[in-house]
N, C-alpha and C positions, 0 to 999 in steps of 0.2 A: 504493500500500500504506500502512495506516495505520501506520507505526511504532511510535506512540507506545503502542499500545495491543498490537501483536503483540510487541512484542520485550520491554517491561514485565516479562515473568515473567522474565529473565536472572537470576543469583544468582550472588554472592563465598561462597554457602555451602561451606563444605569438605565437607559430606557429596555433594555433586554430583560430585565429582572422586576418587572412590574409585580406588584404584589397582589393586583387584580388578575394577574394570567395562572397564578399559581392556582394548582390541582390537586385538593384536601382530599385525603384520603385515610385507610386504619393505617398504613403505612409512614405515614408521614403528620399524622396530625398530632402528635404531642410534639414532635420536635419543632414543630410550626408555633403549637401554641407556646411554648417554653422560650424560644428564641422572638418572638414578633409581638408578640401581648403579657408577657409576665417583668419583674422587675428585679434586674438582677445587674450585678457590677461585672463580672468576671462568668466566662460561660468555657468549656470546652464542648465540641460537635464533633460527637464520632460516629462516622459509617465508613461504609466501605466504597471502595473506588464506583462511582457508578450510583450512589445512592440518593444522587441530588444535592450534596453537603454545600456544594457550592454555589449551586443557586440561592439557597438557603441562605447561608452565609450572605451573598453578592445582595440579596433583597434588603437584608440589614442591612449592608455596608452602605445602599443607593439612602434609603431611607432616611441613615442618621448622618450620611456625607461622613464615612468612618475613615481612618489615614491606616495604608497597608506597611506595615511593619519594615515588610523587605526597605521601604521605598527612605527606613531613613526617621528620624525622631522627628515629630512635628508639635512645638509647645503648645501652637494655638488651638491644638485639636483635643475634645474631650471624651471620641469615642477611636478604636484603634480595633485592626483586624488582623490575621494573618492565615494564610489558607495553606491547605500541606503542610501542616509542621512537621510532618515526618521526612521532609527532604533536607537535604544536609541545609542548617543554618550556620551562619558566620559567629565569631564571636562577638561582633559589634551587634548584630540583630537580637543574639544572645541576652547581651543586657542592658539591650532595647525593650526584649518581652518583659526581663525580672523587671525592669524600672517601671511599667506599666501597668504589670501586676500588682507589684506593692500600689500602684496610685489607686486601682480599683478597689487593695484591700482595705484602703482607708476612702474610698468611695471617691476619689477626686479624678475618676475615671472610670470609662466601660472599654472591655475589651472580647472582643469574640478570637477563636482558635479552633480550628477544624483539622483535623487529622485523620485520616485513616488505619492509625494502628494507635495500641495501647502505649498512654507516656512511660512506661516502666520499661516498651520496646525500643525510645528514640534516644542516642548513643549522644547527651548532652554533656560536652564541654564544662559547662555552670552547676554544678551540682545544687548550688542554692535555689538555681530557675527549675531543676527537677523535685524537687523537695513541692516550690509553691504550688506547679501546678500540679503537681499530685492532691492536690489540699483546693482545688476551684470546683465548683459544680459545671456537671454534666450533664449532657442528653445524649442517643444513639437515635443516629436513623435510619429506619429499616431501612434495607433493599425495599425498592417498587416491586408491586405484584409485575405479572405481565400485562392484566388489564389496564392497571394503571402504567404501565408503561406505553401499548397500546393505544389510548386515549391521549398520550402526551406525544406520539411521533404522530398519528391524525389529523391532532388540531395541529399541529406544526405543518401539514402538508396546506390544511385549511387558511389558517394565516395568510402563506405565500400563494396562497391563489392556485395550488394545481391541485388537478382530479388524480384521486390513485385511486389501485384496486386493493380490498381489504387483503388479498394476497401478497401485495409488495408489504404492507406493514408489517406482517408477518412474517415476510421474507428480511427483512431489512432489519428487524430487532433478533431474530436471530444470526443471522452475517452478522452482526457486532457483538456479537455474546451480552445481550440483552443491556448495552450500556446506549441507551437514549439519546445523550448527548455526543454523540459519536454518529450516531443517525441523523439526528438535528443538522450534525455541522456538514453531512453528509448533504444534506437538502438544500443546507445556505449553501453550498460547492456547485450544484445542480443551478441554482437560482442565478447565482453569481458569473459559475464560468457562460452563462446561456446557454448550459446542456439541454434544456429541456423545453426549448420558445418552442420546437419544431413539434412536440411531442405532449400535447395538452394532459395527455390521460395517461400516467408512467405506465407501465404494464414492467412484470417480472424480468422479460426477455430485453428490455429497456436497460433498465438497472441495472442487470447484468452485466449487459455490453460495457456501460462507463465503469462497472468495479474494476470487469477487468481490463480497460485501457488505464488506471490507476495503478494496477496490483504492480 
């Protein structure tokens, strides 16, 4: 698969993360209600690759105008994010987070953290920064059923104005091993490169064709 060129269209835009487009489900509706309607200073979000964390996440971030951790300390900012903690971080980002933590622990700050693995798994430099967030509250969010997954590559097809058959949906959430967002960017790729002016109605043998001039 060519990466570089299918995933390209991804976007930090906040208008992509509307909090109106989002799709409540048992899957997903505590971690919804926990992060967007409750009150809290310090949050960690764990699921797994593919579980939505980052939309999730990005709907807060658009919301509260939150500053992304990697991007560097910002004094004027009172809410702070950081997505993937489980990818290697620096040691300036390091005690970036501990300095953000403690502001949340005395409330002079919010800060959200998403991860896909357990903090006891991520190989931290700061022993102090592993210490505090072992000690912040949490939520998990499920994996999406397939319905609800189903339902979210649909309307994504809907959105952009093309007709498909309930077959490519089907097709298409499994060809990415059921991660949505990978079909999503797959659509924006279709939309964007004009794979699909000529072809109103996708069909399977469609789709096909562009995976494999990509693969």
């Amino acid at each position: 698969m060519k990466q570089l060129n299918l995933f390209s269209y991804a976007s930090d835009d906040s208008s992509n993360y509307l909090e109106e487009d989002y799709i409540l489900a048992n899957t997903n509706q505590q971690a919804y209600e926990t992060i967007m309607n409750r009150c809290w200073h310090s949050m960690l979000l764990h699921g797994n690759k593919g579980s939505g964390k980052s939309y999730l996440l990005n709907m807060w971030r658009s919301k509260h105008n939150a500053h992304n951790i990697r991007h560097g300390l910002e004094l004027n900012c009172t809410h702070f994010y950081i997505d993937d903690l489980d990818t290697c971080l620096t040691k300036e980002e390091e005690q970036i987070l501990l300095l953000i933590s403690n502001l949340s622990l005395n409330k002079k700050a919010k800060i959200l953290i998403a991860s896909s693995i357990s903090i006891m798994n991520i190989d931290f430099q700061n022993i102090d920064l592993r210490l505090r967030l072992l000690s912040i509250q949490k939520v998990t969010l499920q994996n999406p059923s397939e319905n609800l997954r189903y339902v979210i590559i649909a309307k994504a097809f809907y959105i952009r104005k093309l007709r498909v058959d309930n077959k490519v949906i089907k097709f298409l959430d499994k060809r990415f091993g059921g991660c949505y967002r990978d079909v999503i960017r797959f659509i924006d790729y279709l939309v964007q490169d004009g794979s699909c002016q000529t072809n109103r109605t996708l069909t399977i043998q469609y789709v096909k064709k562009i995976l494999n001039y990509l693969d």
